[in-house]
C-alpha positions in Angstrom: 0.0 0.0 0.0 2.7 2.4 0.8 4.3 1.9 -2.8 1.5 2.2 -4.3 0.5 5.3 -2.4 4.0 6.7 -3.7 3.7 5.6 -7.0 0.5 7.5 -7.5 1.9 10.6 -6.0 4.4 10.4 -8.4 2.5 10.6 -11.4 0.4 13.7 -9.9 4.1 15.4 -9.4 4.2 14.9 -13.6 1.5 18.1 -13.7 4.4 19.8 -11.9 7.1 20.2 -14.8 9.5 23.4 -14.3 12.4 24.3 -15.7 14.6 21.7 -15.7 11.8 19.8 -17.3 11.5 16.7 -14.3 10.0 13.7 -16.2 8.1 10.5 -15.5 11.1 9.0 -15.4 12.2 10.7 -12.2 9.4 10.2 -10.6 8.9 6.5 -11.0 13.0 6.4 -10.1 12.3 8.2 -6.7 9.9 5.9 -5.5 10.8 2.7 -7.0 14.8 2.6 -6.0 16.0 1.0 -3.2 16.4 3.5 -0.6 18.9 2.4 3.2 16.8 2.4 5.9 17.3 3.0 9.6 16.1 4.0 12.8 18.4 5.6 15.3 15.6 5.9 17.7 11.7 5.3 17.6 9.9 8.2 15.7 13.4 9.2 13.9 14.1 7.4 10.4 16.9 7.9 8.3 16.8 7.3 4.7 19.7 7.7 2.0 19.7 7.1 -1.5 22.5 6.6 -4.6 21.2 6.8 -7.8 22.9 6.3 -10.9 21.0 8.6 -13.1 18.0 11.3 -11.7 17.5 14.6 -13.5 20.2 13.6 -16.2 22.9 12.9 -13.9 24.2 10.8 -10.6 22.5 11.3 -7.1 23.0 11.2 -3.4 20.8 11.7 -1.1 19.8 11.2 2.5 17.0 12.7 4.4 15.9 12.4 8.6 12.4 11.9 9.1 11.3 13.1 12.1 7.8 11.8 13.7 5.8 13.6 16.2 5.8 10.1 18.6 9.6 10.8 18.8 8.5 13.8 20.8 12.1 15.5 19.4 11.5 19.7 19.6 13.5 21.5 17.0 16.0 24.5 17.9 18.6 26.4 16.4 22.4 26.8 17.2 24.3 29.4 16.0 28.2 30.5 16.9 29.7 33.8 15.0 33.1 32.3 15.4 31.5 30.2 12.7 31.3 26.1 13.7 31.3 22.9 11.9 27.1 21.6 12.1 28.2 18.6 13.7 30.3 20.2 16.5 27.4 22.8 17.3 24.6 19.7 17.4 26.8 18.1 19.7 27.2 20.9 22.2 23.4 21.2 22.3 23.3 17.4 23.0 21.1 16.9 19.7 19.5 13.9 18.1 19.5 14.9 14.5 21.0 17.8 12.8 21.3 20.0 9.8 23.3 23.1 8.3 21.3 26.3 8.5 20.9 29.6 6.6 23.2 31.9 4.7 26.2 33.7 6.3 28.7 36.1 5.8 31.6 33.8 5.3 34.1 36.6 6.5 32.6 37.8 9.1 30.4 34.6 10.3 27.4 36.5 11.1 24.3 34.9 9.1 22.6 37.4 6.5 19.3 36.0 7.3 16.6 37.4 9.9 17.6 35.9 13.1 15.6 36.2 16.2 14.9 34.6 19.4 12.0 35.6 21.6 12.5 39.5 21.8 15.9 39.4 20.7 16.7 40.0 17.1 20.4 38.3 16.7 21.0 39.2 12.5 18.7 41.0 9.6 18.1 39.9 6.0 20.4 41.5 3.7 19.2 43.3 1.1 21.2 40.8 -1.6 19.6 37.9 0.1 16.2 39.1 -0.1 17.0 40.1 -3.6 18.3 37.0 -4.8 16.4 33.8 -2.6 15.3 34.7 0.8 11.3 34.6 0.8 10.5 32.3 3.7 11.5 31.5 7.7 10.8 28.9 10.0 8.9 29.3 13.2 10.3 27.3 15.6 7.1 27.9 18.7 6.7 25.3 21.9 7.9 22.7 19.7 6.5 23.3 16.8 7.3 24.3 13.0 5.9 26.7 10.9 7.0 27.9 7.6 5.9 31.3 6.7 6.7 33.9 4.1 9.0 36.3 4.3 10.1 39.5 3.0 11.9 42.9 4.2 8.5 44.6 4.6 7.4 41.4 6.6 10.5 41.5 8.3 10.2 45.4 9.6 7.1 44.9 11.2 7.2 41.8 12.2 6.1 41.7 16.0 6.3 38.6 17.0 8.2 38.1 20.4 7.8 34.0 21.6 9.9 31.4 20.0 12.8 31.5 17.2 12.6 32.9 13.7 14.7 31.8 10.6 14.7 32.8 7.7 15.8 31.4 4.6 14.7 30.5 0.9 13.2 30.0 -1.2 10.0 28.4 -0.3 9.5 25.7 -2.5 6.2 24.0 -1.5 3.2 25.7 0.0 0.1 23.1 0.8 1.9 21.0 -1.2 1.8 23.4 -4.6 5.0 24.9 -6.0 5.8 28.5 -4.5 6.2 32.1 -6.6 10.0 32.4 -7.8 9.4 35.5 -10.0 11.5 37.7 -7.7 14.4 34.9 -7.0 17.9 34.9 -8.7 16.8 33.0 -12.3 20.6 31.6 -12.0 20.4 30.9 -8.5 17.0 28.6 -9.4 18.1 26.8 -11.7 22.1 25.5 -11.6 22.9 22.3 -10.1 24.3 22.7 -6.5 24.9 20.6 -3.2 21.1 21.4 -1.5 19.7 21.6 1.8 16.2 21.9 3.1 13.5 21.8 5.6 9.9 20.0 4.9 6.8 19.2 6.5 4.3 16.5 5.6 0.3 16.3 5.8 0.8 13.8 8.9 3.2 15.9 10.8 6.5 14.9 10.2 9.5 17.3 9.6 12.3 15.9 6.9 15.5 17.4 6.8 17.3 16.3 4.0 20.5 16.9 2.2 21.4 16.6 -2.0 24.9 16.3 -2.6 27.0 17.7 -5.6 29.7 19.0 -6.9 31.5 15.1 -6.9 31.4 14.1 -10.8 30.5 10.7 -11.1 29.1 10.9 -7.4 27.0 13.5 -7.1 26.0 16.2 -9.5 23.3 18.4 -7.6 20.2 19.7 -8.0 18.6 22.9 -9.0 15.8 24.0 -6.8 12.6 23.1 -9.1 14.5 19.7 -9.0 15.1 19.6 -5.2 11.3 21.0 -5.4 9.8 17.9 -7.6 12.2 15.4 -5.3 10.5 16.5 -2.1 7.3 16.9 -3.4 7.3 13.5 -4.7 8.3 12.3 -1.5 5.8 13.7 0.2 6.5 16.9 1.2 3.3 19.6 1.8 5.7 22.8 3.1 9.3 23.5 2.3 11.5 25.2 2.3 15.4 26.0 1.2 18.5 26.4 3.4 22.2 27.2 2.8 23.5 24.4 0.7 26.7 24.4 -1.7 29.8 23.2 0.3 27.8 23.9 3.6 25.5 21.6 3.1 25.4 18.9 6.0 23.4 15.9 7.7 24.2 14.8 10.9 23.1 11.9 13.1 24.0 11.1 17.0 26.3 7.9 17.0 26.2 8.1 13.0 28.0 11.5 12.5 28.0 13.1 9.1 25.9 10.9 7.1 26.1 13.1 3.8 28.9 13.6 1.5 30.3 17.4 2.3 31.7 19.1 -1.0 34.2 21.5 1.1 37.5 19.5 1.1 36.9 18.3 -3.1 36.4 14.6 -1.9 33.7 12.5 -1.9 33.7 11.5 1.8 32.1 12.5 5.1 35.0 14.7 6.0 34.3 17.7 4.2 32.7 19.9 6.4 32.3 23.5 6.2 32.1 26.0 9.1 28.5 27.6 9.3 27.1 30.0 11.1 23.9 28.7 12.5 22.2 25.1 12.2 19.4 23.1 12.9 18.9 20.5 15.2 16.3 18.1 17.2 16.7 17.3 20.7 
């Protein structure tokens, strides 16, 4: 039933061609290959999947699935002194972790809105907002929201409980694609390591990872790609975060599970330092 259930989902996702063209193909190859399984604790799955040839080229990609009876509540860590993910989920004593927004690289500060309860940590730059940033999570007793987001949002935004993210772009809203018409057209559509955050109609929260940048490994996606991937798989809310060489999945006992681009190899050793990340404890 569940394959089936996929299966039929996957030919919906066909109304959903982009840019990059995503055929039936794709679709059928998402949900028919052989994805690793595991469970590194009840209501946490981890899935990973290498795939010789989706959207014209080879794939690897691994994902977290989080479950609301794993009663995990999602926070973010951030350090200016700029820190690898998995040394920052650590500290917090997290389960699961992920890389999380854009940063200055030089300075280590992110370029995203930042804020946690009343205090407001960083602002969106005006080249982010420009070029990708139109969403944030809500991170609220527990809970995730993604919402939209823009500099006039941003400015009179009043909201003083919880933490606020933000990041882009959205990909998914209710499950249909999001408006790009004011995102970087170059930015959209060339092939890059990916991260993101997704939601699902029955509650779970995915983070998952695309590598790239590895020929012959692992040649990235562009986001209507990454979009039609997570769609396919499920996903009813999503939304982009920092990827390229920063790009990184983390699991407690595991480590990095993905294949960071920052040192040229195709290994679990390539970290980058990041400013902020993502993480369930």
């Amino acid at each position: 039933m569940e394959m089936k259930r996929f299966v039929l989902l996957a030919i919906a996702c066909l109304a959903c061609v982009t840019v990059q063209a995503q055929s039936a193909a794709d679709s059928l190859a998402i949900v028919t290959s052989k994805w690793s399984t595991s469970s590194p604790r009840k209501g946490v799955v981890h899935k990973s999947l290498r795939i010789d040839n989706l959207y014209k080229g080879p794939q690897s990609i691994n994902l977290i699935e989080i479950s609301r009876s794993s009663r995990l509540r999602l926070a973010v860590a951030h350090d200016n002194r700029m820190r690898r993910t998995s040394d920052m989920a650590q500290e917090h004593n997290a389960v699961v972790a992920i890389n999380g927004t854009f940063y200055n690289m030089r300075k280590g500060n992110s370029t995203c809105f930042y804020k946690i309860d009343k205090e407001v940590i960083d602002s969106t730059a005006a080249s982010e907002a420009a070029m990708r940033v139109n969403g944030a999570l809500l991170l609220k007793k527990g809970k995730i929201q993604i919402l939209d987001w823009s500099l006039d949002i941003e400015r009179e935004y009043k909201g003083n409980k919880g933490t606020v993210l933000a990041a882009g772009p959205i990909m998914l809203e209710d499950g249909s694609k999001a408006d790009w018409s004011e995102c970087s057209k170059s930015f959209l559509n060339t092939k890059h390591p990916r991260s993101a955050i997704y939601t699902t109609r029955d509650g779970k929260v995915v983070l998952l990872t695309v590598d790239g940048r590895s020929s012959g490994n692992a040649a990235g996606m562009s986001i209507p790609e990454l979009m039609h991937l997570i769609r396919v798989l499920g996903g009813y809310d999503a939304l982009n975060l920092d990827g390229g060489g920063s790009t990184t999945l983390w699991i407690e006992g595991a480590g990095v599970v993905n294949y960071p681009c920052d040192n040229k190899k195709f290994d679990h050793e390539g970290e980058r330092r990041v400013s902020n990340c993502i993480y369930a404890y």
